[in-house]
N, C-alpha and C positions, 0 to 999 in steps of 0.2 A: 089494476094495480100497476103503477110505472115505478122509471128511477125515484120521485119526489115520496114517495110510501114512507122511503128511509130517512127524511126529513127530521120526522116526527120523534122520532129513537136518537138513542147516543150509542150507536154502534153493537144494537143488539138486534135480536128480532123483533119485528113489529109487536105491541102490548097486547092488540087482541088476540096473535096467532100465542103468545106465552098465558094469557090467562082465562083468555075466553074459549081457546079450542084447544088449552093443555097441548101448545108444539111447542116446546121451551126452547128449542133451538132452530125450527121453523121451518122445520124439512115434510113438512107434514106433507099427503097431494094435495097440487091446488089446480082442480078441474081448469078456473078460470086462465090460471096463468100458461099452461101447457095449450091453452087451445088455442094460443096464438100461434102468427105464423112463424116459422122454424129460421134462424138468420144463422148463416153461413160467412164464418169469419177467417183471415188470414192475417200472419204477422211477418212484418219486413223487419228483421232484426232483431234477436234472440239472445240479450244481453241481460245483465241483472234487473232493470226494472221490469222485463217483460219476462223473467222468470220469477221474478219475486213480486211480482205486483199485479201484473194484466192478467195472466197467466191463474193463478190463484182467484182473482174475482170475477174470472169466466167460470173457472169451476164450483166456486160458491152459487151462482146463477141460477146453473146445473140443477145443484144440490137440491135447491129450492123450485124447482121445476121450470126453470127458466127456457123456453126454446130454443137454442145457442148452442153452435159448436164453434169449437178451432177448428177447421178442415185440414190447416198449409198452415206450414209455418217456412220461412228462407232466412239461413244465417250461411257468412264466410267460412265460418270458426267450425270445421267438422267436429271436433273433439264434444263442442257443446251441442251439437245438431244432432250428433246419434245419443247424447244423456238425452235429449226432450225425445227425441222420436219413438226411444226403447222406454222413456219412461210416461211419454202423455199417448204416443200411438199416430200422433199424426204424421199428415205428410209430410213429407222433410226436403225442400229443393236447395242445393246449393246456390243460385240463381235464382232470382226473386222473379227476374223475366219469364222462366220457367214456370214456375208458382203461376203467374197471372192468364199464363198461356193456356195454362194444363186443368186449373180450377175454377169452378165456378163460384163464387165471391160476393157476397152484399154486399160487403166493407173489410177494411183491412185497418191494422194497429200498426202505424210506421213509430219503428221504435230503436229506428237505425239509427247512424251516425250525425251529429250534428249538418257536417259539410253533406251529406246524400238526400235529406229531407224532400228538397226540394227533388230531386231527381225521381223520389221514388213515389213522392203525392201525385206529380202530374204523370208518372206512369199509370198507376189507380185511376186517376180520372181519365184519361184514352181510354180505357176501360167501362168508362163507364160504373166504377167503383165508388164507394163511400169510403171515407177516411177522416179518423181522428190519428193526427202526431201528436208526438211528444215534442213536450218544449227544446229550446226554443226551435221555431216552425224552421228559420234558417239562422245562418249570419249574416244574412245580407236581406234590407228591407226592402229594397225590388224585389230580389225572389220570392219572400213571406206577401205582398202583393199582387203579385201573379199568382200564387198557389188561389189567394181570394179568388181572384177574379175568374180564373179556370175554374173554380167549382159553382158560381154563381151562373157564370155562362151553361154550364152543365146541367146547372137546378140539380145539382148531390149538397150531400151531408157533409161539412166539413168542420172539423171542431180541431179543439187544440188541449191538450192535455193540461189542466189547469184543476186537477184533482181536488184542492182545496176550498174551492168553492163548494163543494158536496162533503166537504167532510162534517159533523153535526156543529164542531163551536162554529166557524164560520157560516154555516148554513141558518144556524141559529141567530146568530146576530143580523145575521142580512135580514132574515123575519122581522128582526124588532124594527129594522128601517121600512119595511116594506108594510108594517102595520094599516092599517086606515081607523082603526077603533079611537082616534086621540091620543097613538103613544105619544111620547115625550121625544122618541128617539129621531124626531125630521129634523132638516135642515143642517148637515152634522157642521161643525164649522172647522174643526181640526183631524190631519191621521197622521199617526207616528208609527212607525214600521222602525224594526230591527231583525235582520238576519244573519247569523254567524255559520261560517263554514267551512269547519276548521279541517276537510280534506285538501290540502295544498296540491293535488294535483288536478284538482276540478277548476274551470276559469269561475270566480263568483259570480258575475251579472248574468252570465247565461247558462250556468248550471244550478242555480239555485237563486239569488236574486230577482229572477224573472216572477218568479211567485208571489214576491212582494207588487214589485209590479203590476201585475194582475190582481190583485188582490186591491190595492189601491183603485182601481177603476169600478170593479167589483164593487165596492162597500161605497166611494165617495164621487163617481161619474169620469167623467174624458178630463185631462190632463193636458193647461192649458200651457203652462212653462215646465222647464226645470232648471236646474242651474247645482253645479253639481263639484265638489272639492275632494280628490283624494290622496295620499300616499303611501310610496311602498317605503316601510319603517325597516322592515325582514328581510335579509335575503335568503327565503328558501324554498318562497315558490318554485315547486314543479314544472308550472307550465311555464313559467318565466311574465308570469303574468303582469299588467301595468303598474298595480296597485295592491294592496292586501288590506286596505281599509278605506272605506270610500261611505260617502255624504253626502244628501241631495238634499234641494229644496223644491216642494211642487204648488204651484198654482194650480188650481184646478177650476174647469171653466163654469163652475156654478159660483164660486168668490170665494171657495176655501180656500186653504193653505195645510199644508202636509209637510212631513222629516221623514227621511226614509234613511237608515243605516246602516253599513254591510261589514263584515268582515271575516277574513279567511284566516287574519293568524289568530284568532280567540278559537273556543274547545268546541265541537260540538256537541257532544254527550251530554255537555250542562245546558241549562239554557238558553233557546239555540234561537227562536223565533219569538217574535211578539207583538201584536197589531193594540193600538187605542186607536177610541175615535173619540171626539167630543162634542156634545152636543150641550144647547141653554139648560143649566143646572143641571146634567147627566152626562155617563159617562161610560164607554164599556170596555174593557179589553180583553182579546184571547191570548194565551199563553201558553208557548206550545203546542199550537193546533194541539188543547187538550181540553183547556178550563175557559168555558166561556164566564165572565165575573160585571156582574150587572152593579155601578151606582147609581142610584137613581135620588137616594133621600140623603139629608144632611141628618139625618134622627135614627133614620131605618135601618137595619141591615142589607149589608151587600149582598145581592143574591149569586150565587156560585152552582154553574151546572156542572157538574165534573166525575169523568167517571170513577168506580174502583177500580185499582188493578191489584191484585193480579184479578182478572172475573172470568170463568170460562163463559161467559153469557158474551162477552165483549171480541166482536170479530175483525181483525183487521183488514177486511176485506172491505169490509163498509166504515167502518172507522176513518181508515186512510183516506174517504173518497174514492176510491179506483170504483167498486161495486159499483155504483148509484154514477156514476159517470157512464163506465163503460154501459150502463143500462138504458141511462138516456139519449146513449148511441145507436142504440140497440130500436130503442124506440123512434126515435127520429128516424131510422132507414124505414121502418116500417107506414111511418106515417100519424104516427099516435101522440108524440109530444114533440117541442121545438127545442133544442139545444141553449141548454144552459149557457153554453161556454163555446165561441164557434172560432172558426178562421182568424175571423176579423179581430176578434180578440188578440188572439196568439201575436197578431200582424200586429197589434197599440203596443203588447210588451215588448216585441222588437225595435220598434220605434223609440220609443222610452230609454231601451238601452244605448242605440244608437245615440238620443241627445246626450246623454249620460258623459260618451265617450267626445263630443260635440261642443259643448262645456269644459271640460278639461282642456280641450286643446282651444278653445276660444277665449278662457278663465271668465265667463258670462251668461246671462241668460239663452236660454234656448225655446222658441217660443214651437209647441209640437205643429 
């Protein structure tokens, strides 16, 4: 049983472990999963996604008898390093140098600063360490290149936090492309992406637009232009950002064409994300990394997968993607599956941003 189990669910426990062995919540033991070998993790950077997010779908892992500790954790921020230390037990180094020196490591969750990524991956790989970051990998697409290239020289695990790829609507819809039965859903010919993010103190393209991004590659292959129109309408970005509503256009190097849309001064709370794709006579979109919505027939019914909420069956731990990611991290150090979502990845949505900003200042195509 790997990260891909979770696949098959919309953020619950697996069907057979709820109806076939009465675990409704799936914590049952499972001989087979415990008897693997035991991975030894560390985290550089102790901030809200990796309290509210890594943090939690390590422990769910746990839960389910996953063989996985937090060993180390290294944050600046004392205040927050003795709430985790006093509240999860581990070790707590102000010095992440310390951490690497002092424990012994499979892999580590860089989950630092934008500007440190880099500094603190290719610390990990001296090491001899595995690592998944958090987007984006840098701000600078030499450095997101180099981090590739030192983990390839290495032969480590290097992936890049791109959660939504595992989370069940999109993971679901990539199945309908990746069919071989005669779907309908090949060759797609159009992707339309919208992202809003209405925290004005976050920069858009590489606090949250990246996911679109990725997700673009993900669902419709490598990204052959872009060409890309924005303005700042508001004055009240935070970060003093370029723009607060931005537009691109993609070619993409199979003959599609894709819109991709962003914006910071819209709500977030409403809805906030939404991918289409289109394919000859079919068509699908997720909404809200929530509702994957199938058309297929001019006569038929829409098909809609979507979960209930409130459900206590329903875990955010796997829902979000983080679970089923962080697992196939888990498993690639080990040797047992290949990564979803690697380096090299994270490196295209850097790139991607880079044209973005490339375009703007050229008012033109940007060939990647």
């Amino acid at each position: 049983m790997g990260s891909l189990e979770f696949g098959g669910t919309y953020g619950h426990s697996p069907v057979e472990k709820m109806f076939g062995k009465k675990d409704v919540y799936g914590v049952g033991f499972d001989e087979e999963r415990i008897a693997k070998k035991k991975i030894r993790l560390g985290i550089i950077g102790a901030g809200g996604v990796a309290q509210s997010k890594h943090i939690p779908a390590i422990n769910r892992l746990r839960t389910i008898w996953e063989p996985v500790e937090i060993a180390a954790f290294s944050t600046r921020n004392k205040i927050q390093g003795d709430k985790i230390s006093r509240l999860c037990g581990y070790n707590y180094y102000a010095d992440y140098k310390d951490m690497l020196a002092g424990e012994e490591l499979d892999g580590v969750i860089v989950s630092s600063g934008d500007e440190v990524h880099f500094e603190h991956t290719l610390a990990c790989f001296e090491k001899n360490i595995h690592v998944i970051c958090e987007k984006p990998l840098s701000r600078s697409l030499d450095e997101a290149r180099r981090m590739v290239s030192e983990a390839e020289e290495k032969n480590l695990v290097f992936m890049t936090v791109s959660n939504k790829r595992y989370s069940p609507p999109y993971y679901r819809a990539k199945g309908l492309m990746d069919c071989k039965d005669g779907s309908i859903f090949k060759n797609p010919a159009m992707f339309c992406g919208k992202f809003n993010l209405g925290y004005d103190y976050v920069d858009i393209l590489e606090g949250g637009t990246v996911h679109l991004f990725d997700l673009a590659r993900y669902l419709m292959g490598d990204v052959l232009s872009l060409t890309a129109c924005a303005v700042r309408r508001y004055d009240f970005n935070r970060t003093g950002y370029a723009f607060d509503n931005g537009v691109c256009m993609l070619e993409f190097k199979s003959g599609a064409i894709g819109a991709l849309y962003t914006s910071t001064s819209a709500l977030s709370l409403k809805p906030w994300e939404r991918v289409e794709v289109y394919f000859e006579k079919a068509w699908f979109s997720v909404e809200d990394q929530r509702d994957l919505i199938i058309y297929d027939s001019e006569e038929g019914p829409a098909k809609s997968f979507s979960p209930v909420f409130p459900n206590t069956l329903i875990f955010d731990e796997e829902f979000g993607g983080f679970m089923p990611m962080l697992l196939n991290f888990i498993e690639s150090i080990r040797g047992t599956e290949k990564p979803l979502v690697t380096g090299y990845d994270g490196m295209k949505a850097v790139e991607l941003i880079g044209a973005f900003y490339k375009s703007l200042d050229s008012g033109g195509k940007i060939y990647i």
